[in-house]
N, C-alpha and C positions, 0 to 999 in steps of 0.2 A: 779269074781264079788265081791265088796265089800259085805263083811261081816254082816257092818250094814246095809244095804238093804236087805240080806235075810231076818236077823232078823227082819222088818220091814215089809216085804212080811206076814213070818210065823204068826207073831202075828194080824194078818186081821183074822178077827168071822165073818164077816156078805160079803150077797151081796152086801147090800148098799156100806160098805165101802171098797169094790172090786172095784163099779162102780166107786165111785168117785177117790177113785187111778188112774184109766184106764184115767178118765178125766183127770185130773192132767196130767198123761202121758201125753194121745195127746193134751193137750196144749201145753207145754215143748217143744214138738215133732214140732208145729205148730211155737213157739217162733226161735228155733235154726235154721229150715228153713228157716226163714226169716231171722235172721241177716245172714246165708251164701248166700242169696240173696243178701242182700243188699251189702258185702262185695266185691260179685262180679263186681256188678254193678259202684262199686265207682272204681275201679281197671280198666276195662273192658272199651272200646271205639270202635264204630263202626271203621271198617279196620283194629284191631290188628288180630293179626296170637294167634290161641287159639287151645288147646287140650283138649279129653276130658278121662284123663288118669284110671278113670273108668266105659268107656264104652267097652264093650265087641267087639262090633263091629269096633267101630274107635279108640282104644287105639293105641296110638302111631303115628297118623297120624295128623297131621297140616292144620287146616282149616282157615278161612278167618272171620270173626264176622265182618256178615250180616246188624243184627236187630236186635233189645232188645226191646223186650215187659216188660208186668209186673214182670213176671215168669217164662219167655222161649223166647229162643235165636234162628235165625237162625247163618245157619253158612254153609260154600261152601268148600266141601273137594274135591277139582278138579272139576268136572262137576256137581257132585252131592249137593244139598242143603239139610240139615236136620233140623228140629227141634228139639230145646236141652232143657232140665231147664238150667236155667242160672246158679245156683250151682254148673253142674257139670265140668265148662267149666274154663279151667286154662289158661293161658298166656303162649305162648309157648316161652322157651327159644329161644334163637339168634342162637345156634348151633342146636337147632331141625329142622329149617326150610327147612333146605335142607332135611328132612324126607321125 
């Protein structure tokens, strides 16, 4: 972890400006989700073949981009349909397909 961030963390005296750190946080937090949303989305078109390389369950396997909501995706991995965040879902390579 950078350095000046601990030192930055350490020198916090109060709740207050605990709380308003934490805010800070989940704004940031709230900000960088959305531009990888929106990232996807510019990238990402209904019928391309999509992976979602970290998901526990489907990593590795090759789905079909369904639908694109605001913030979450369907997608068909053979019979099965799921719902994604749109974040998590990458473009699958031309040699992955036959996965």
């Amino acid at each position: 972890m950078n350095s000046s961030i601990v030192k930055a963390i350490n020198s916090i005296a109060s709740m207050d400006e605990i709380n308003e750190v934490i805010d800070l946080i989940k704004l940031k937090q709230k900000q960088l989700r959305s531009n990888a949303v929106n990232s996807a989305k510019v990238s990402l078109r209904v019928g391309d073949s999509v992976t979602l390389p970290d998901s526990k369950k489907l990593a590795g396997k090759v789905g079909e981009l369904l639908e694109m909501r605001r913030t979450k995706a369907t997608v068909a991995f053979g019979s099965e349909r799921w719902t994604v965040p749109i974040a998590m879902l990458r473009q699958a390579a031309l040699a992955d397909h036959g996965a």
